[in-house]
C-alpha positions, -999 to +999 in steps of 0.1 A: -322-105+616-350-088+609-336-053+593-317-078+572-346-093+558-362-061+552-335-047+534-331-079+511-368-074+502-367-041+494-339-045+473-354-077+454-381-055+449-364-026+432-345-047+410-381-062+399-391-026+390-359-019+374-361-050+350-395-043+347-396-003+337-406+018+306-381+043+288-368+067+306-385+105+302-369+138+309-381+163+338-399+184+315-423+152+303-433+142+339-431+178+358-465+180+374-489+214+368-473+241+388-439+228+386-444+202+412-419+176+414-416+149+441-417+108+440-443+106+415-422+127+395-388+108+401-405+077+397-416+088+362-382+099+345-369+070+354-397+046+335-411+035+373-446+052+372-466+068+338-478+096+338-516+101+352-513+138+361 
């Protein structure tokens, strides 16, 4: 019961973050210095997260 309640959670929560996101940005707009790319990065193409870095 509890994994169930998790999951429906975590799923209310993305679709809050969906509804709630910016334009969408390619790889090259959010790549971090060095050519880092990891959440922060993923999260920023897809309107999640701005860009801080």
């Amino acid at each position: 019961m509890a994994e169930g309640a998790r999951a429906n959670l975590k799923m209310q929560d993305q679709r809050e973050r969906e509804a709630n996101r910016g334009t969408r940005k390619s790889m090259k707009e959010c790549i971090k210095p060095g050519n880092v790319i990891d959440d922060d990065v993923k999260e920023c193409t897809e309107g999640l997260r701005e860009k801080t870095w």
